[in-house]
C-alpha positions in Angstrom: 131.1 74.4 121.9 133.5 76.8 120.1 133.8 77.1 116.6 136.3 78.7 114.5 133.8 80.9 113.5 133.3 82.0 117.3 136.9 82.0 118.2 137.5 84.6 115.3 134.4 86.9 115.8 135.9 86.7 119.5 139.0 88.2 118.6 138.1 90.2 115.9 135.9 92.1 119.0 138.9 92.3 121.2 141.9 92.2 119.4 144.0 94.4 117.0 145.5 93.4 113.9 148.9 92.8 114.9 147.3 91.0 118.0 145.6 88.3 116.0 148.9 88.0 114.0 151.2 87.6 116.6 148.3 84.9 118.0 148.7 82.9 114.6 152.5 83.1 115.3 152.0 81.9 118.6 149.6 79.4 117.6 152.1 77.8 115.1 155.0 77.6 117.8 152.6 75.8 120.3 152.1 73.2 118.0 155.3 73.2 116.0 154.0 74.3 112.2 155.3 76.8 110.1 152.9 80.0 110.1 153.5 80.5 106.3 151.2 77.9 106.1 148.4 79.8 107.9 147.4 81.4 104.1 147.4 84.5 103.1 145.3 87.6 103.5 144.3 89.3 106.7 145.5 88.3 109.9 142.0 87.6 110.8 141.5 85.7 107.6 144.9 84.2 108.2 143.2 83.1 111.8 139.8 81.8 110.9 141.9 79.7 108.4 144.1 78.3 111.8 140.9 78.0 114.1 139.2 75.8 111.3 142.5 73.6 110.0 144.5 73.8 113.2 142.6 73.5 116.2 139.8 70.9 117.4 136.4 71.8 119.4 138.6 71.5 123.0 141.2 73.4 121.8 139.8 76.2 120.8 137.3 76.2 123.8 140.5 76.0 125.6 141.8 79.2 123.9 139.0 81.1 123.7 138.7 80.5 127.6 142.9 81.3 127.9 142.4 84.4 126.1 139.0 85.7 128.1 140.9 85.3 131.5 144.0 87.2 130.4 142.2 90.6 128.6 139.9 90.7 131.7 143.3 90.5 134.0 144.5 93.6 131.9 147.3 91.1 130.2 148.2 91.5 126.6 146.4 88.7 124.7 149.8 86.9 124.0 152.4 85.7 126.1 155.6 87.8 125.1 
């Protein structure tokens, strides 16, 4: 199981700022919402509040698995 608290401590560890706010960004594309509504503050705050709100148990398992596979192939974390 993956909770928003483990999909943030997750990228927190291997991300950068501007990583985890271009993830939100991407985030909100994929399932059509406006990133505004993300909240404010950090953009790891701004995450955790995504991870909780936004995504279900699978979903962020899905992610968190997505993500792993990409940073050990030497990818970027998001798509550009």
């Amino acid at each position: 199981m993956t909770t928003a608290a483990d999909l943030t401590a997750f990228c927190r560890t291997h991300m950068d700022d501007d990583d985890m706010a271009r993830l939100v960004g991407w985030i909100a594309w994929r399932l059509g919402r406006n990133q505004a509504l993300a909240g404010g503050g950090s953009p790891a705050d701004r995450l955790a509040h995504v991870a909780a709100h936004w995504l279900d148990e699978p979903r962020r398992r899905r992610l968190r698995t997505w993500l792993e596979r990409r940073l050990a192939a030497g990818l970027p974390p998001i798509p550009g």
